[in-house]
N, CA, C, O and CB atoms as a CASP TS submission, in Angstrom:
PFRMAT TS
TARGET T0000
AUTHOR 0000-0000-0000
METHOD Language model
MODEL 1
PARENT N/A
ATOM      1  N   UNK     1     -10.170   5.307 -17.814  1.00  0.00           N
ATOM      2  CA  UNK     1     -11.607   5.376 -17.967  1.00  0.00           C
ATOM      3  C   UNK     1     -12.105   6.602 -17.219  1.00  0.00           C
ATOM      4  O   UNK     1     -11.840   6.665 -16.018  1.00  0.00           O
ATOM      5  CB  UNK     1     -12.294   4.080 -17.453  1.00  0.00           C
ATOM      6  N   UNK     2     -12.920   7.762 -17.894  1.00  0.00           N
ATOM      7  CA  UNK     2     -12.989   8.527 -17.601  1.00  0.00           C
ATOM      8  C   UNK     2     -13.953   8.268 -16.232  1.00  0.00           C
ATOM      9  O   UNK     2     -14.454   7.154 -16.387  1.00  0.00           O
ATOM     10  CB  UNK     2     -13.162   9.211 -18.615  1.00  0.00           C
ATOM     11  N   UNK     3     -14.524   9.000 -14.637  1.00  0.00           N
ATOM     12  CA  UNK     3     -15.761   9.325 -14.492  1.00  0.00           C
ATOM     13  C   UNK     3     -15.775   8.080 -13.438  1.00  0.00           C
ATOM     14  O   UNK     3     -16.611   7.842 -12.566  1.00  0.00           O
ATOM     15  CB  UNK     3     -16.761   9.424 -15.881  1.00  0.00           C
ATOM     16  N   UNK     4     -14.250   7.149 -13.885  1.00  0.00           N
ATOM     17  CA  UNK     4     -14.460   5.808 -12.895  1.00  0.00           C
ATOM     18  C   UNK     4     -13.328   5.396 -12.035  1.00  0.00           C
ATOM     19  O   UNK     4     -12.191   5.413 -12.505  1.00  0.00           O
ATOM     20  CB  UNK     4     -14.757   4.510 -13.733  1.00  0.00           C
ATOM     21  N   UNK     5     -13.574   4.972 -10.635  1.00  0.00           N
ATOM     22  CA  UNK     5     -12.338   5.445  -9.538  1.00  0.00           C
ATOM     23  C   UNK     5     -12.137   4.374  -8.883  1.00  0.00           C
ATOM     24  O   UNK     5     -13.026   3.531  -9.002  1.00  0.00           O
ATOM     25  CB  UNK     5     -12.610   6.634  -8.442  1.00  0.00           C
ATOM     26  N   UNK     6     -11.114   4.072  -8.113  1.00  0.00           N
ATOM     27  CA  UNK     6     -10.983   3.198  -6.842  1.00  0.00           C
ATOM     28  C   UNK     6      -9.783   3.336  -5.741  1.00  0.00           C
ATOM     29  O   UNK     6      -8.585   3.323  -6.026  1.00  0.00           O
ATOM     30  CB  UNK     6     -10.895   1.822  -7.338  1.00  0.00           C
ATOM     31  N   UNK     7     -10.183   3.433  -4.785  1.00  0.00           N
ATOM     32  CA  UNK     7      -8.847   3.516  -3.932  1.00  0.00           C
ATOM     33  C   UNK     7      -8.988   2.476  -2.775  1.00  0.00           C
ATOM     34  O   UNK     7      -9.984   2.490  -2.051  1.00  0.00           O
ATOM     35  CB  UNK     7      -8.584   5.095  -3.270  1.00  0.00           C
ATOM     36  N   UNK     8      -7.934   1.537  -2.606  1.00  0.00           N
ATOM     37  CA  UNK     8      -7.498   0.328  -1.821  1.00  0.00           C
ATOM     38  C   UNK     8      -6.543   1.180  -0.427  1.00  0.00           C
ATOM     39  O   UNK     8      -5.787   2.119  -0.674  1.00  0.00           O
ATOM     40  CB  UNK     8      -6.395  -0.902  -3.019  1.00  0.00           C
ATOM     41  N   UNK     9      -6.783   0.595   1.119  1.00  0.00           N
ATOM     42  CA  UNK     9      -6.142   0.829   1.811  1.00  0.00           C
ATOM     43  C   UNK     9      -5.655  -0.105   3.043  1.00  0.00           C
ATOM     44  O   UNK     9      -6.565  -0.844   3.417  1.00  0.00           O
ATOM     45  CB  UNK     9      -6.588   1.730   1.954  1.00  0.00           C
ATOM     46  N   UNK    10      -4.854  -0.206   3.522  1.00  0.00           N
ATOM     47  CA  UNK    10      -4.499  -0.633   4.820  1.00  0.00           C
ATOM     48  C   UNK    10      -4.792  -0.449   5.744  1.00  0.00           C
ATOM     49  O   UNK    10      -5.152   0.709   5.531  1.00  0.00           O
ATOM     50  CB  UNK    10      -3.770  -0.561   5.093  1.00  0.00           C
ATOM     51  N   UNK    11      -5.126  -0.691   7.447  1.00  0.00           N
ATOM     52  CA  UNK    11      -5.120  -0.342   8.240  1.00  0.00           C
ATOM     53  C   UNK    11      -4.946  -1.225   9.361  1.00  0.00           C
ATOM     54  O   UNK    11      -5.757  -2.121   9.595  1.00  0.00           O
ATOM     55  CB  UNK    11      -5.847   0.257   8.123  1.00  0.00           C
ATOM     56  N   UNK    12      -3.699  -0.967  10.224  1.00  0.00           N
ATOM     57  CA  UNK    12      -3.021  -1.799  11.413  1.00  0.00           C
ATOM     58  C   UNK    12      -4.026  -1.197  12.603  1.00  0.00           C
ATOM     59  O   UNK    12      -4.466  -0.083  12.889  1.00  0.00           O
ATOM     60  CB  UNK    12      -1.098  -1.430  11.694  1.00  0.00           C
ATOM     61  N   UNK    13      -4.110  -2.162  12.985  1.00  0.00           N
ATOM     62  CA  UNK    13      -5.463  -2.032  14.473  1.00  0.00           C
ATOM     63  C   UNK    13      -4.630  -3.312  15.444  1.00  0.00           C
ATOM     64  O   UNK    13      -4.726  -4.491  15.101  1.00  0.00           O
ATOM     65  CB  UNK    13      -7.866  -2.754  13.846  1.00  0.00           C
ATOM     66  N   UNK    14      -3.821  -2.887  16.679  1.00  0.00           N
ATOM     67  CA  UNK    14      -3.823  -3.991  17.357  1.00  0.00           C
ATOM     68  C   UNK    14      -2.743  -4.851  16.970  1.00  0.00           C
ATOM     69  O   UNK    14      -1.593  -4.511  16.691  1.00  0.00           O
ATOM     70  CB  UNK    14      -4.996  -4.579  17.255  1.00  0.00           C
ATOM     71  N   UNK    15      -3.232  -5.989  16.982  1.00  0.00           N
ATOM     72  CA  UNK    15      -2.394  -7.255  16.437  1.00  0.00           C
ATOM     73  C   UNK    15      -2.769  -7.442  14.787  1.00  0.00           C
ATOM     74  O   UNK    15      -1.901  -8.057  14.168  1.00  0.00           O
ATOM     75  CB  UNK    15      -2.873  -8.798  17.386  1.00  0.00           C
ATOM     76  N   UNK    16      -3.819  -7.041  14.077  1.00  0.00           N
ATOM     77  CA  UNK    16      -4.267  -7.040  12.831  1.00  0.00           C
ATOM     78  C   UNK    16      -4.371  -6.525  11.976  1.00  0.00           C
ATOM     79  O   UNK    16      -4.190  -5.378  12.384  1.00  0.00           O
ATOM     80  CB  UNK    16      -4.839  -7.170  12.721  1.00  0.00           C
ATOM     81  N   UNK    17      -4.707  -6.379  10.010  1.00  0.00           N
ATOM     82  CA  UNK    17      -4.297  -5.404   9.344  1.00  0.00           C
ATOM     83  C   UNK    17      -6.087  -5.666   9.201  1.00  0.00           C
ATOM     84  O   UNK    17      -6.645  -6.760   9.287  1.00  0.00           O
ATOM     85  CB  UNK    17      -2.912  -5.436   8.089  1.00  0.00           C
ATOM     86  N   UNK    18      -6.932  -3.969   8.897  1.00  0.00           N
ATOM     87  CA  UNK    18      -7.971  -4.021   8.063  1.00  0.00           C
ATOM     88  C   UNK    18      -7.477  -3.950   6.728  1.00  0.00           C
ATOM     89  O   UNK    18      -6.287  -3.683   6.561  1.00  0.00           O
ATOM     90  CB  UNK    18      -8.904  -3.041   8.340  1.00  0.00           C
ATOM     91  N   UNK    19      -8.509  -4.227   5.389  1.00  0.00           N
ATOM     92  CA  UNK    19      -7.719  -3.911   4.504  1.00  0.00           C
ATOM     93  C   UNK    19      -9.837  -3.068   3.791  1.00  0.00           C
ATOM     94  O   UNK    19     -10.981  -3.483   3.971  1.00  0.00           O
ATOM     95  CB  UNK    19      -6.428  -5.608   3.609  1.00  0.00           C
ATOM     96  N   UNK    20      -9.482  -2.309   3.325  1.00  0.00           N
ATOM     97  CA  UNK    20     -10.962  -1.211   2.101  1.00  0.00           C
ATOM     98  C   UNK    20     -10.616  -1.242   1.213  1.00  0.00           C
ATOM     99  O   UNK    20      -9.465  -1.541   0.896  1.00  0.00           O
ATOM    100  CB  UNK    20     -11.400   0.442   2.081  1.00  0.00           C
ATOM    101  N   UNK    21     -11.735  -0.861   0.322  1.00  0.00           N
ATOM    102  CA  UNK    21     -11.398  -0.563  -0.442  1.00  0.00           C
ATOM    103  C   UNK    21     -12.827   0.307  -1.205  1.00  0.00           C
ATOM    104  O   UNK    21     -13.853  -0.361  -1.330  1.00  0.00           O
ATOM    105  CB  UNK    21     -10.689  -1.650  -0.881  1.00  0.00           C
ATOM    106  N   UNK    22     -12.838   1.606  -1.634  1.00  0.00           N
ATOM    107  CA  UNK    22     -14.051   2.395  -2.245  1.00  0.00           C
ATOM    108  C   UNK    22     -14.013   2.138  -3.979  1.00  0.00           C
ATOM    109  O   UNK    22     -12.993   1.631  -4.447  1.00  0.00           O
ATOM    110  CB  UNK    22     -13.872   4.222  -1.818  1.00  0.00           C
ATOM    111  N   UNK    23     -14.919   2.429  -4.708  1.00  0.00           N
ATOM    112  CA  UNK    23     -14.986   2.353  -5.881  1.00  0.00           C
ATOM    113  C   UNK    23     -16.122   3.270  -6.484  1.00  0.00           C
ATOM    114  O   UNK    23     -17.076   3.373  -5.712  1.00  0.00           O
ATOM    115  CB  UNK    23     -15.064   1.062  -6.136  1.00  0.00           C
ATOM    116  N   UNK    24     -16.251   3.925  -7.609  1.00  0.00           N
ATOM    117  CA  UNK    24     -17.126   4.365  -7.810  1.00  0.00           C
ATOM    118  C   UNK    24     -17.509   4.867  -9.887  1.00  0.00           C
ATOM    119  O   UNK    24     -16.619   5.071 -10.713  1.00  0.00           O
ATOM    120  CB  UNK    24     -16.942   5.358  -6.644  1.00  0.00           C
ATOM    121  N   UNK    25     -18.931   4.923 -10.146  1.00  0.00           N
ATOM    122  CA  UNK    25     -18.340   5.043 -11.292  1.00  0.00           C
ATOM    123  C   UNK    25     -19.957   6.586 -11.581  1.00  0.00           C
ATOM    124  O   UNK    25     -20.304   7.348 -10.679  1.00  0.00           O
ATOM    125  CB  UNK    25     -18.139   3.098 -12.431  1.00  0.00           C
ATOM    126  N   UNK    26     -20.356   6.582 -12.510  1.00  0.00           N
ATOM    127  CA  UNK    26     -21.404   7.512 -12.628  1.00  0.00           C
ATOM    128  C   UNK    26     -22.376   7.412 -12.174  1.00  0.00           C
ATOM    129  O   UNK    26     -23.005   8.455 -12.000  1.00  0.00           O
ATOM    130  CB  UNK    26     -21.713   7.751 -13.528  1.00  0.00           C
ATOM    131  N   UNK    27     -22.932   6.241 -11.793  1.00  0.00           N
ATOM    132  CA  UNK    27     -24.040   5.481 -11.332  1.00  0.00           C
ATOM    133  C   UNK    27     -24.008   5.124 -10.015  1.00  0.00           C
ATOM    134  O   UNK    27     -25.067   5.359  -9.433  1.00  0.00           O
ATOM    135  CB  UNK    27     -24.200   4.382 -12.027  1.00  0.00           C
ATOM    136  N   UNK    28     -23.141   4.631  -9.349  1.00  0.00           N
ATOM    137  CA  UNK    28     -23.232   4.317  -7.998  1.00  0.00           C
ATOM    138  C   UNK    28     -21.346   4.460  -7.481  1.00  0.00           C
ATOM    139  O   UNK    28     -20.285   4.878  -7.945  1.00  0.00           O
ATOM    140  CB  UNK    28     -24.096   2.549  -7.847  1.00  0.00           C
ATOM    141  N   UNK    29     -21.947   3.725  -6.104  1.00  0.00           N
ATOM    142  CA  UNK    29     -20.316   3.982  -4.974  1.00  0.00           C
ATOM    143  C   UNK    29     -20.375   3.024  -4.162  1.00  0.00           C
ATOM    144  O   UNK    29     -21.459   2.627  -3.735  1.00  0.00           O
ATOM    145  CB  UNK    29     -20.110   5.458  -3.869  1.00  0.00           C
ATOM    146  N   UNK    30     -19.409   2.574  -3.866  1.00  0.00           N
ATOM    147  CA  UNK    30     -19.394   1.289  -3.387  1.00  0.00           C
ATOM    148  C   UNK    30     -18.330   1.728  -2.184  1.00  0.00           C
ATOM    149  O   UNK    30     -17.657   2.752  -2.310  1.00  0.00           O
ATOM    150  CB  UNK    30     -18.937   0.034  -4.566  1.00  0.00           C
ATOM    151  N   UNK    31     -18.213   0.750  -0.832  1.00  0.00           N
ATOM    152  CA  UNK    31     -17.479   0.696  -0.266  1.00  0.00           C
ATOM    153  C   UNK    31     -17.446  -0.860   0.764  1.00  0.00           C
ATOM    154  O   UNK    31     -18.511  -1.380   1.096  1.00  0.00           O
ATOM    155  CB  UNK    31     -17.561   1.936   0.163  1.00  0.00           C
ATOM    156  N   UNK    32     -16.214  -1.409   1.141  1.00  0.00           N
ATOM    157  CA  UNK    32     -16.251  -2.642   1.771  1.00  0.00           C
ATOM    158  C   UNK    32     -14.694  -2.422   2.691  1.00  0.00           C
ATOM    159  O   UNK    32     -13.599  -2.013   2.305  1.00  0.00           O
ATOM    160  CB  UNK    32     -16.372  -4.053   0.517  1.00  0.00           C
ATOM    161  N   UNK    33     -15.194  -2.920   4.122  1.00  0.00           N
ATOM    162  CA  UNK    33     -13.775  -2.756   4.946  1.00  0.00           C
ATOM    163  C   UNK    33     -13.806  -4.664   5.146  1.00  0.00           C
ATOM    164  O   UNK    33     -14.811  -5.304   4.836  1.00  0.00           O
ATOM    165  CB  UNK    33     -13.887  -1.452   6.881  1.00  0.00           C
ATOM    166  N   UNK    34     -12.486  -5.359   5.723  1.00  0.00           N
ATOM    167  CA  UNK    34     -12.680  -6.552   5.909  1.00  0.00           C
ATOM    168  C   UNK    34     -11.471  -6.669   7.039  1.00  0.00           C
ATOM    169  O   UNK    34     -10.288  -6.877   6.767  1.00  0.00           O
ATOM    170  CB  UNK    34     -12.672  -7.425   4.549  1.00  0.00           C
ATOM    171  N   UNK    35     -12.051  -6.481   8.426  1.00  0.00           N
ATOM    172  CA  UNK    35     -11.664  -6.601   9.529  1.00  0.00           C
ATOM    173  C   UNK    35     -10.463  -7.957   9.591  1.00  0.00           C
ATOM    174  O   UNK    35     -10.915  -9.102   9.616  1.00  0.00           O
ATOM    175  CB  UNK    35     -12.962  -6.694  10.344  1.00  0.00           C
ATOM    176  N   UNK    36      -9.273  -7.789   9.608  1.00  0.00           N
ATOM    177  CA  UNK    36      -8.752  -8.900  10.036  1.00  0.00           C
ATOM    178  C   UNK    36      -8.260  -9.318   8.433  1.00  0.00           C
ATOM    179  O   UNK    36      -7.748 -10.423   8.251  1.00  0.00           O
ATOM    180  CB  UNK    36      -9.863  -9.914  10.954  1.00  0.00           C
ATOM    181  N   UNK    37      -8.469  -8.269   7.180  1.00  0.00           N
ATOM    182  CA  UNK    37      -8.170  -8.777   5.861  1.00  0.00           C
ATOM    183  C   UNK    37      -6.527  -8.298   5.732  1.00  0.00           C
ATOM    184  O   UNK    37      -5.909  -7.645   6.572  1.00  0.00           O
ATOM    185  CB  UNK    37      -9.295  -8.085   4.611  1.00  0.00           C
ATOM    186  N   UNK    38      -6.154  -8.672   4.796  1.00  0.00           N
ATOM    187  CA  UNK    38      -4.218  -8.787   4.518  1.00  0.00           C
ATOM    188  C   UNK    38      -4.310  -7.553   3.952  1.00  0.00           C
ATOM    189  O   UNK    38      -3.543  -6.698   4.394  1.00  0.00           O
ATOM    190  CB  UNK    38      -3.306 -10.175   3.280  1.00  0.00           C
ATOM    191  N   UNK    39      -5.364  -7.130   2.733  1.00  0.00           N
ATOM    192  CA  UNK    39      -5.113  -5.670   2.274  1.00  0.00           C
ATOM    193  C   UNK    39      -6.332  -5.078   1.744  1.00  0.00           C
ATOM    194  O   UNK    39      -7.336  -5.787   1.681  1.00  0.00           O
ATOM    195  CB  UNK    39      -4.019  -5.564   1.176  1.00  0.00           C
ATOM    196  N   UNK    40      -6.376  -3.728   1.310  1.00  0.00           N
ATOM    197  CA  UNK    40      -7.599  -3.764   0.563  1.00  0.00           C
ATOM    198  C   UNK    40      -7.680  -4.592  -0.568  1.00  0.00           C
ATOM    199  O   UNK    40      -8.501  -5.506  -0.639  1.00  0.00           O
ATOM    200  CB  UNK    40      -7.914  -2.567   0.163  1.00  0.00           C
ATOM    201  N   UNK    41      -6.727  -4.276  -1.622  1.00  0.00           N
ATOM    202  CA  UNK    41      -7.057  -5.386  -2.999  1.00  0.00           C
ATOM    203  C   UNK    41      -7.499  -7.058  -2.391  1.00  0.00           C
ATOM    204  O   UNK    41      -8.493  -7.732  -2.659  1.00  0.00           O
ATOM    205  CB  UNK    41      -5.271  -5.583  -4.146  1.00  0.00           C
ATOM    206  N   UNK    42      -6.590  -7.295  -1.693  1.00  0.00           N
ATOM    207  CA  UNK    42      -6.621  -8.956  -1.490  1.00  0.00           C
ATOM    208  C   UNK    42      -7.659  -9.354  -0.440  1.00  0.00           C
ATOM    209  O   UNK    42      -7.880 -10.540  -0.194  1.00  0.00           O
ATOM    210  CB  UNK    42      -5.107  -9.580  -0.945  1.00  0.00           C
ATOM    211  N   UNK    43      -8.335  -8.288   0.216  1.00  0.00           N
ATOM    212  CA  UNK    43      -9.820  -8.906   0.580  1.00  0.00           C
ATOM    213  C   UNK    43     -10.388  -8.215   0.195  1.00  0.00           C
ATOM    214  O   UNK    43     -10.706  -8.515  -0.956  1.00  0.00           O
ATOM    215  CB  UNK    43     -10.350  -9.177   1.797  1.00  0.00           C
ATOM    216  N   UNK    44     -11.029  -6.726   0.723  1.00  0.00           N
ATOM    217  CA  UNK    44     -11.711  -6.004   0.406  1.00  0.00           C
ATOM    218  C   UNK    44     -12.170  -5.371  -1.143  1.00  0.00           C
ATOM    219  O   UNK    44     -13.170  -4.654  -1.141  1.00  0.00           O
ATOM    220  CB  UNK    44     -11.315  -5.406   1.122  1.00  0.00           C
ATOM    221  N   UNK    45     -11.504  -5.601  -2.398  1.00  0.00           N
ATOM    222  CA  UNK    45     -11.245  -6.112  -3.768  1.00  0.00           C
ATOM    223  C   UNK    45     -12.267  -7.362  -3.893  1.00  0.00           C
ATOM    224  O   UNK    45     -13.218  -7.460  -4.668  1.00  0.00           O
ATOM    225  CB  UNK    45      -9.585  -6.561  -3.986  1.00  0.00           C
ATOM    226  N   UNK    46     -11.951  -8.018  -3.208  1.00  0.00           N
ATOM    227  CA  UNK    46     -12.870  -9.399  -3.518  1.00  0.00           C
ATOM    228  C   UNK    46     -14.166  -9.148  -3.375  1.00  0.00           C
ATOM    229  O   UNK    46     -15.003  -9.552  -4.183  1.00  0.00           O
ATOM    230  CB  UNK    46     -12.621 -10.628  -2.593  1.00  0.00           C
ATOM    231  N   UNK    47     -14.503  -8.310  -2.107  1.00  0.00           N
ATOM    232  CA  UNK    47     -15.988  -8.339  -1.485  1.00  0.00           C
ATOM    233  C   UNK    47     -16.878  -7.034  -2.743  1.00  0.00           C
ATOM    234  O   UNK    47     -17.990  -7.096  -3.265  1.00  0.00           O
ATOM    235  CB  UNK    47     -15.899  -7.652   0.692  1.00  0.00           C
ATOM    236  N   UNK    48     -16.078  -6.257  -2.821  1.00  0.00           N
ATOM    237  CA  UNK    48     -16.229  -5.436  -3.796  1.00  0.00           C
ATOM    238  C   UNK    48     -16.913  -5.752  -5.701  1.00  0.00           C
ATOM    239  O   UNK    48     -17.929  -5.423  -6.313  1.00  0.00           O
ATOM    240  CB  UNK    48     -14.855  -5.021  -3.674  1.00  0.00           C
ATOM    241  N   UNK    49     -15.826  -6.440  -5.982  1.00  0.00           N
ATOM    242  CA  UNK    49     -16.099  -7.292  -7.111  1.00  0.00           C
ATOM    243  C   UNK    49     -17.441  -8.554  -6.958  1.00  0.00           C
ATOM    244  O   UNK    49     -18.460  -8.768  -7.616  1.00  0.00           O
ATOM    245  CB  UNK    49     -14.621  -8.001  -7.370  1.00  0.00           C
ATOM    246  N   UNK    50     -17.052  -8.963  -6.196  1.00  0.00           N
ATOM    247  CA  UNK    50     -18.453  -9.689  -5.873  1.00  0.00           C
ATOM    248  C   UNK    50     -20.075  -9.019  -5.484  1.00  0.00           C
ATOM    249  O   UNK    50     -21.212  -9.443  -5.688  1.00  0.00           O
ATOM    250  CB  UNK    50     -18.081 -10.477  -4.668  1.00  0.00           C
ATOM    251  N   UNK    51     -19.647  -8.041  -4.969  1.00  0.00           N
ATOM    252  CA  UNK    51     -21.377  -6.729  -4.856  1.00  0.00           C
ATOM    253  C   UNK    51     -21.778  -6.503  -6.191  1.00  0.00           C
ATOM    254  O   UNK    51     -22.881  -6.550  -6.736  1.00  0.00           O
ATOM    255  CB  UNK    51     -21.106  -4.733  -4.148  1.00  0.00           C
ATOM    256  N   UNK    52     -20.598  -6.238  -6.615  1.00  0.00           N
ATOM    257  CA  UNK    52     -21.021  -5.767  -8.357  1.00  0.00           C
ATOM    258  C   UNK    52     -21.325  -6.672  -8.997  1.00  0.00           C
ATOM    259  O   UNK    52     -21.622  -6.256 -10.116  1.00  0.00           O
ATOM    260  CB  UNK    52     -20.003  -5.162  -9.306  1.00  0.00           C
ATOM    261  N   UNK    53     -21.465  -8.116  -8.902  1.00  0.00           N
ATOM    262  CA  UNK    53     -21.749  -8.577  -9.972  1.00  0.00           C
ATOM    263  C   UNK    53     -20.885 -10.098 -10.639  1.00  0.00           C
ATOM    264  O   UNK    53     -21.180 -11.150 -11.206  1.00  0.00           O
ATOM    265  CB  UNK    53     -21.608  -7.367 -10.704  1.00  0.00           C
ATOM    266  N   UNK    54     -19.517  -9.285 -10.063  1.00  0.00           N
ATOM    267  CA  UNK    54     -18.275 -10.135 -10.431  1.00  0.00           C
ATOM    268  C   UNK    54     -17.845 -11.688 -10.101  1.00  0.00           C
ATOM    269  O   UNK    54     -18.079 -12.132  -8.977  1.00  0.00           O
ATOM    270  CB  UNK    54     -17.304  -9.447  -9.907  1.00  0.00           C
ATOM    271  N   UNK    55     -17.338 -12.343 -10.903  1.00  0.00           N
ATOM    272  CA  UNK    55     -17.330 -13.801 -10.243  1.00  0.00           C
ATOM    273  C   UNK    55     -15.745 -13.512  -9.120  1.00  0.00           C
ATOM    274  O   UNK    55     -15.333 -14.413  -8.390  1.00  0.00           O
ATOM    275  CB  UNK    55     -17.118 -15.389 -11.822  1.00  0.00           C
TER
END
């Protein structure tokens, strides 16, 4: 899909993983970190999909 993006990441802090994740398409940009989440897709994915709209 042209014009439309996302990138998921990790991040070890401590004893814990953050997990992000950004998204963006012609219209807007999104971003969500989730302190203490397993990854970006598997939390930060969720919080994401859910801003937009998503069940």
């Amino acid at each position: 899909m042209s014009g439309v993006g996302a990138k998921t990441g990790t991040a070890e802090e401590g004893d814990h993983t953050n997990g992000w994740l950004t998204a963006y398409d012609s219209r807007i940009s999104v971003a969500a970190l989730v302190e203490g989440g397993s990854s970006g897709v598997d939390s930060a994915g969720y919080v994401v999909r859910r801003l937009l709209g998503g069940s």
